[in-house]
N, C-alpha and C positions, 0 to 999 in steps of 0.2 A: 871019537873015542875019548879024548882027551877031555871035552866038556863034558859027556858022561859020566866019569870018573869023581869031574871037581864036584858036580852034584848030589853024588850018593857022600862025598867027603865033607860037603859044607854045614849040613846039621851037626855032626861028631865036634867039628873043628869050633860050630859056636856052643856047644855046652861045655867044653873045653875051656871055651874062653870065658862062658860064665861062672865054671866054675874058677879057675883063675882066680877073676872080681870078687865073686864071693869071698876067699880064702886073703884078699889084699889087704893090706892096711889104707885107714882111710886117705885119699887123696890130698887132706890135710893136715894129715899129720897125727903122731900120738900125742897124748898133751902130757906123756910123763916129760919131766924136767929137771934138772940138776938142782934151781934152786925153783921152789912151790912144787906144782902151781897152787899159786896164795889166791881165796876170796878177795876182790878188790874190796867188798864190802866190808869187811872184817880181817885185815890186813895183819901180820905180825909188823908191828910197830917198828921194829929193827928192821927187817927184811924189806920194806918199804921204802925207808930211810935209803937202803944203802942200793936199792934199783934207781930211785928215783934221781939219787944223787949222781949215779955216771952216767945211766943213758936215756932219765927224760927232764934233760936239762929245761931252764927254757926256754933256751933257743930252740931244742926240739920240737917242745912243744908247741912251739909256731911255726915248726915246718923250715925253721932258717937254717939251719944247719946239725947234722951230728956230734956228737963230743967223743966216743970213743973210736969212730970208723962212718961208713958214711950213715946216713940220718936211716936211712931204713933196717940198719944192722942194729941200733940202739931202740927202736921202736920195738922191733922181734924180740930182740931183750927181754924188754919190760913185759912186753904181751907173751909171751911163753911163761915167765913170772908171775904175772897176773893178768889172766887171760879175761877177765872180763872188768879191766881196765879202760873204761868207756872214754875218759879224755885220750888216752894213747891210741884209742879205736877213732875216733875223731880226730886226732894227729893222724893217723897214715892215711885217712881215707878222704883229707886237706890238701897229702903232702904227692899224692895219684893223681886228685885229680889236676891239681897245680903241675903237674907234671905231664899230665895227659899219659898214663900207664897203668897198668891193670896190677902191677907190680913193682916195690920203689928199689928200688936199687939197695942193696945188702939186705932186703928181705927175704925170709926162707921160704914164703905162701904168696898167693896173691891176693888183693884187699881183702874180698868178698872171705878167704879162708880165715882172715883173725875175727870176723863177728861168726861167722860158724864153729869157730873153735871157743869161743866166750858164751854163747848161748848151750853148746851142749856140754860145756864146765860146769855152767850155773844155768840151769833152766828155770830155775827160778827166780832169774835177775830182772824182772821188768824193764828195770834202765837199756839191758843191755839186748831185751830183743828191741826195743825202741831206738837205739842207736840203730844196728841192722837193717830195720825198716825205713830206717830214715834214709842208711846208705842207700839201699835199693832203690828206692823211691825216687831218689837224687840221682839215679842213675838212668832214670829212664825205665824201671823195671815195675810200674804200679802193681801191677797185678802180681807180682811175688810177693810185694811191701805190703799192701793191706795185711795180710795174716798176718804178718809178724807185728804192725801197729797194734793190732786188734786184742793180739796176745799179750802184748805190751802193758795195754789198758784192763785187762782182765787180771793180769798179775797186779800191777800199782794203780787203783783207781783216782787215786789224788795225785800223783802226780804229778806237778805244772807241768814239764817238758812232754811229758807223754801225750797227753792233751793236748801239747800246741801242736806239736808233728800229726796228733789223727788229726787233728782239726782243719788243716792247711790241708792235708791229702782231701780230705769230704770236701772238702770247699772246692778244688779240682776237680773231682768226680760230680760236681755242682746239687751234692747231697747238703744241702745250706742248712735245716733242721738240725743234722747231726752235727755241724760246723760249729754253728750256733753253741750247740749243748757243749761242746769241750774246750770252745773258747769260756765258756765264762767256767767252766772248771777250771781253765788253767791260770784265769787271771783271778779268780778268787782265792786262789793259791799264789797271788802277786809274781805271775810270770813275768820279765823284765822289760820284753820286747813286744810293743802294740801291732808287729806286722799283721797277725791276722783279723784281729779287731780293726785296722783302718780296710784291710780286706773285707770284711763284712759288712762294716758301714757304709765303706764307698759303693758296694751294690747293693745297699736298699737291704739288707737281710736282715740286721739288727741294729740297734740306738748305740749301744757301744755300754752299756749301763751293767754290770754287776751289782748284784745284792749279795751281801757278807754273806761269811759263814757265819752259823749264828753262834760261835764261840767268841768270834771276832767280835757281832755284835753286842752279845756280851759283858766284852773286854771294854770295848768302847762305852757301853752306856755306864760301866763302873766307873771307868774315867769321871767321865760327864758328872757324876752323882758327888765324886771324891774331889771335886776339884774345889778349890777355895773362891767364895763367892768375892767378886769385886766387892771392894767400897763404894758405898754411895759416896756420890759427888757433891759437894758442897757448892749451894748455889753464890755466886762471886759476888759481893759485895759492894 
């Protein structure tokens, strides 16, 4: 009689509960804020100044230590302030995994909810679905991380950083062609670090060789054209 009962009661009880869900506020959070939330991109100059000066110090920023409370309560800070604050998105998701936790101590969300909460701020931040994806991706999570690299690269097509993270992911997925193409986007935009260029070379996939942009080239042959001819040399005596 009893299981009978729970039966005809368990559909009721889950529309109930979807409705609930529906009517919840998101699992991450509202992004209203006392102070912003400020465009990282286009910051008020003061309001920047005076986050950045108490809680992403930089020690924070390297994950050493907190300055107002512990390091995760000054990171929340900043990222409730400026939610699509890609270095302090990259601070917390340094200072998890150096921690081995899904959430750092005096943080209000868990990592994954401050690039969720930075992408649906600014959806049109390329940088900051590209951080995202990068988290994921570095998480073990490929297959969520492609969409978000991919988004990444269709919002900022020049990009260096964008380009190096799809590029490393392709190279992984052993898509070498694609590899290929955003490595040399990303280092013709003089990305700093040759990790995926020695990746590609060391298996045979490309020569390592960029050709300028041709503004670059350009730039350079005006050089070349402008520069002051040697002296001939006088034959010695």
């Amino acid at each position: 009689m009893l299981n009978s009962t729970l039966k005809r009661l368990l559909p009721t009880a889950l529309l109930l509960l979807a409705a609930a869900a529906a009517g919840a506020k998101p699992y991450c959070g509202d992004l209203a804020n006392g102070i912003g939330p400020y465009d990282y991109r286009e910051p008020p100059a003061d309001a920047l100044y005076l986050v950045e000066m108490a809680h992403y110090t930089e020690e924070v920023a390297a994950g050493i230590k907190g300055n107002t409370g512990p390091i995760g309560a000054d990171l929340d800070y900043t990222l409730r302030a400026f939610p699509n604050h890609v270095k302090a998105l990259t601070s917390m998701a340094m200072v998890a995994a150096r921690m081995k936790v899904s959430q750092v101590n005096g943080a209000k969300f868990v990592v994954e909810c401050y690039f969720e909460r930075a992408v649906r701020f600014k959806p049109d931040d390329g940088m900051a679905w590209g951080a995202y994806g990068k988290y994921l991706y570095g998480a073990g999570q490929e297959e969520r991380a492609m969409p978000l690299l991919k988004k990444a690269y269709d919002i900022a097509p020049d990009n260096p950083s964008v380009n190096y993270n799809l590029g490393i992911a392709y190279f992984r997925a052993k898509k070498y062609d694609l590899a290929v193409k955003h490595a040399k986007i990303a280092y013709q935009h003089d990305f700093p670090f040759d990790g995926l260029r020695n990746m590609l070379v060391g298996a045979r996939k490309w020569d390592g060789k960029v050709e300028p942009l041709p503004a670059k080239a350009d730039e350079a042959a005006s050089k070349k054209d402008t520069a002051p001819e040697a002296a001939p040399e006088t034959a010695a005596r």
